[in-house]
C-alpha positions in Angstrom: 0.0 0.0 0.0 1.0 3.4 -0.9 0.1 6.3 1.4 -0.4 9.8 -0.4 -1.1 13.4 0.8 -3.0 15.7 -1.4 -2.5 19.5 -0.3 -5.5 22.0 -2.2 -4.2 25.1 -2.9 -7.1 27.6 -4.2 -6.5 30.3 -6.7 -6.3 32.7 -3.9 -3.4 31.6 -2.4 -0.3 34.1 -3.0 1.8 31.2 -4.3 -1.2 29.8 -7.2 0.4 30.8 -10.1 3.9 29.9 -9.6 3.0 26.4 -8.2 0.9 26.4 -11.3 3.5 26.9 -13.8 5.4 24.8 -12.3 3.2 22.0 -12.0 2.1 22.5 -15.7 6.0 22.2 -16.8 6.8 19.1 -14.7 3.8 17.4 -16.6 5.2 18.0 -19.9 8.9 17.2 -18.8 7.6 13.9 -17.3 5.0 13.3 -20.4 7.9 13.9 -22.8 10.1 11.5 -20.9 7.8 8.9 -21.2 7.7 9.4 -25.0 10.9 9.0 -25.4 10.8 6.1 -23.4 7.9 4.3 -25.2 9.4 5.0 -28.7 12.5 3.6 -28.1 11.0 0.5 -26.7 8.9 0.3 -29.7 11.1 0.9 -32.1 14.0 0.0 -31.1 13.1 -2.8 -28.2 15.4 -1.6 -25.8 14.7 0.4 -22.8 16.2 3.9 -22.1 17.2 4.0 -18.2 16.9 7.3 -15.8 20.6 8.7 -17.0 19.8 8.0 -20.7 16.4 10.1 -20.6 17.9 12.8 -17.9 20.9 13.6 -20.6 18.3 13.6 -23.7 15.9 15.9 -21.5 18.7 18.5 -20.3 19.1 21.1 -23.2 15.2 21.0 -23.2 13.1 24.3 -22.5 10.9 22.7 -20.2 13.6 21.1 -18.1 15.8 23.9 -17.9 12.9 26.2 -16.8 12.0 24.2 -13.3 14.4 24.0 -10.7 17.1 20.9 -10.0 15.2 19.6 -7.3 12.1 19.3 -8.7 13.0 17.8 -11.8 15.2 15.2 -10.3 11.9 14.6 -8.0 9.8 14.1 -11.3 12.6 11.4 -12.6 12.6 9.1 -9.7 9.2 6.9 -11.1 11.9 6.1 -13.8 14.2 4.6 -11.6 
């Protein structure tokens, strides 16, 4: 069993916007990791490991634009 907290932060909080963008930019990093993923499994049959897709992600916009620690956060499901 996996235990989860969910925090609610309405648009009125002072921080909404930035937590927003942010959120919004670690979905497409993680979304675009898992392309890259799939397509090279498909096409290629061989799976890309966490350093493979973290060194193919780096120069990206997405990437550069959210901080280290969050981005390494949004890696660890491929580990």
């Amino acid at each position: 069993m996996q235990l989860v907290e969910r925090t609610i932060i309405k648009k009125n909080h002072p921080n909404y916007k930035s937590l927003d963008a942010l959120a919004f930019l670690s979905k497409n990093l993680y979304n675009m990791a898992n392309y890259i993923v799939r397509q090279e499994f498909i096409n290629k049959g061989n799976y890309l490991d966490y350093k493979k897709v973290q060194k193919l992600l780096q120069s990206g916009v997405d990437y550069q634009a959210i901080p280290a620690k969050v981005t390494s956060a949004g890696f660890d499901s491929f580990r």
